[in-house]
N, C-alpha and C positions, 0 to 999 in steps of 0.2 A: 784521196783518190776517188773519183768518178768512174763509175762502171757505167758501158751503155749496153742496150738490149739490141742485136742487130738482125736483122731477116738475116739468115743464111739457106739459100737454097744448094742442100742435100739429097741427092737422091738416096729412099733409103729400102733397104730389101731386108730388114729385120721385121719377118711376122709379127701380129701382135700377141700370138701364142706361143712363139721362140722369146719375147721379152716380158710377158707373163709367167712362161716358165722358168730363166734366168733371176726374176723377183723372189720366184718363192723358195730362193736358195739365200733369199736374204732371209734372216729372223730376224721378227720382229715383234713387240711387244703390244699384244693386245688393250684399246680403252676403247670405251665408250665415250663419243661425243654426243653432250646432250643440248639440246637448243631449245627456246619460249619460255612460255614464263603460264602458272595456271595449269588451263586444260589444255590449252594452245601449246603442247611441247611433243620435240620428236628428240629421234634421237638412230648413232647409227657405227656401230663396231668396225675400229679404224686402227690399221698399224704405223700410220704414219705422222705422227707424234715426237717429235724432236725438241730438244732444249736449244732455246735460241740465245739467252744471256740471265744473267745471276744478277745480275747490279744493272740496269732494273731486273727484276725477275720479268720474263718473256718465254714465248713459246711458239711452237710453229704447228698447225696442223694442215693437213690437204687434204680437201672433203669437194666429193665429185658434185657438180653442179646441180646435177640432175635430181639429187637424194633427197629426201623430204628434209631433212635439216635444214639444208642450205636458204632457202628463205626466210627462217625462223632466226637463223644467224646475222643475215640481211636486215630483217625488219625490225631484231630487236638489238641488234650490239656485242653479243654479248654470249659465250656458251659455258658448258664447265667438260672437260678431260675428266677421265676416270679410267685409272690403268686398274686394270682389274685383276683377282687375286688370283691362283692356282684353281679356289674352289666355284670360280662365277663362268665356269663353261655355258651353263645353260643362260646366264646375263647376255655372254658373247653369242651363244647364239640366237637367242628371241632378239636380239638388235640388228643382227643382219636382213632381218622381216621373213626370217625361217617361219614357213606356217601361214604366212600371208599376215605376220602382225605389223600394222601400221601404228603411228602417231602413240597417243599415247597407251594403248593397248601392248606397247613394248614395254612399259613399267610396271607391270602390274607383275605381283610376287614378289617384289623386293623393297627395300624400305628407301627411300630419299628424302632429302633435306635441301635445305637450299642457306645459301648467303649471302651475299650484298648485292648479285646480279638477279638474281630471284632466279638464278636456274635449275632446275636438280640434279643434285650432286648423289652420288652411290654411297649409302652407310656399307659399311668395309672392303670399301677398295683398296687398296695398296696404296694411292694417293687419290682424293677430290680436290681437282683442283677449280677455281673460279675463274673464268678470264672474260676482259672487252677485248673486243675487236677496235686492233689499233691499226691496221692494212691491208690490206685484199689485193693481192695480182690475182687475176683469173689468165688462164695459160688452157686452151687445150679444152679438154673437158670439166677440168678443178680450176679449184681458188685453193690459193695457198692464201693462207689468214696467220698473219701473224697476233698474239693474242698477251697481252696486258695481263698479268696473274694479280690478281684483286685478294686473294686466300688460298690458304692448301690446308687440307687435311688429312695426315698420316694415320694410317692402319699400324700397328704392331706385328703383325704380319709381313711376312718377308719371301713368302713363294709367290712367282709371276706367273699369270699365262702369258705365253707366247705363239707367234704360227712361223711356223716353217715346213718345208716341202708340201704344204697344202693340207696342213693338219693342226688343228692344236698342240700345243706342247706344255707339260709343267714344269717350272723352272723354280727348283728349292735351292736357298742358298747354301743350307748347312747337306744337305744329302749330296748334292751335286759338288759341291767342295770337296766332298770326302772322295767320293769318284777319281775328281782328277786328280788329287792328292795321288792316287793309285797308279796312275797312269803317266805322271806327268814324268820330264823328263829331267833328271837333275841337275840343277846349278850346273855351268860353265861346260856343259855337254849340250851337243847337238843332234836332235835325229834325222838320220839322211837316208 
């Protein structure tokens, strides 16, 4: 089946700080998108990271046009994901350019590596992942970049940052388990 993309003119009266505020009741999981290769890298703290398919491995990121990445992702192909762990609050925020840090003055403090796309990848993130850029729709003010997983590298580590309602969040699997454990509502019962 063939999908087409159609204008539809809607008039529409949703603020952009009525569906700003609406998002950030989404959670969502904190990574780093890093791009270039060298001295030539930037990079820039994105929750919009999605699994696109397993067989091939695929992924989807949406990085604002405007961001110093986005050229780098352009000119060279190719970036790396880094969901980042419980303890890289301060990764997540020196990449949002808290402080006024640019390019690659966003790396500095923490160790990387790189793999087959020469990008750098975060030593203990939760996962580094390596990807080409396999499609680009630009929409808007983003490109959604659908991305070609080349390598992954798993942390033992198993607590996530996340953000919701406009905040960081730490997200333990074993602590927060035991939580709803608490809470939850038992087998073939419903709360109403």
């Amino acid at each position: 089946m063939n999908s087409t993309v159609r204008d539809i003119s809607i008039i529409s009266e949703v603020s952009a700080d009525d569906f700003r505020n609406a998002m950030r009741r989404l959670t969502g999981g904190i990574s780093v998108i890093t791009a270039g290769r060298g001295k030539d890298i930037s990079g820039m703290t994105v929750t919009s990271v999605l699994s696109l398919s397993v067989e091939p491995p695929a992924l989807i990121v949406s990085v604002n046009r405007a961001a110093s990445s986005w050229p780098l992702i352009r000119r060279y192909g190719f970036f790396g994901v880094n969901l980042l762990n419980a303890d890289q609050l301060d990764i997540a925020e020196r990449f949002t350019g808290k402080g006024g840090l640019k390019g690659a003055a966003r790396f500095a403090g923490a160790n990387w590596f790189t793999r087959a796309s020469g990008v750098p990848l975060l030593s203990g993130a939760l996962a580094a992942i390596d990807c080409e850029v396999e499609e680009v729709v630009e929409r808007h003010s983003h490109a959604i970049i659908i991305g070609r997983v080349l390598d992954v590298q798993l942390s033992p580590r198993c607590a996530a940052l996340a953000y919701w309602q406009g905040q960081y969040v730490a997200i333990d699997r074993d602590e927060d388990a035991a939580k709803l454990a608490e809470v939850s509502v038992p087998a073939g019962r419903s709360r109403r």
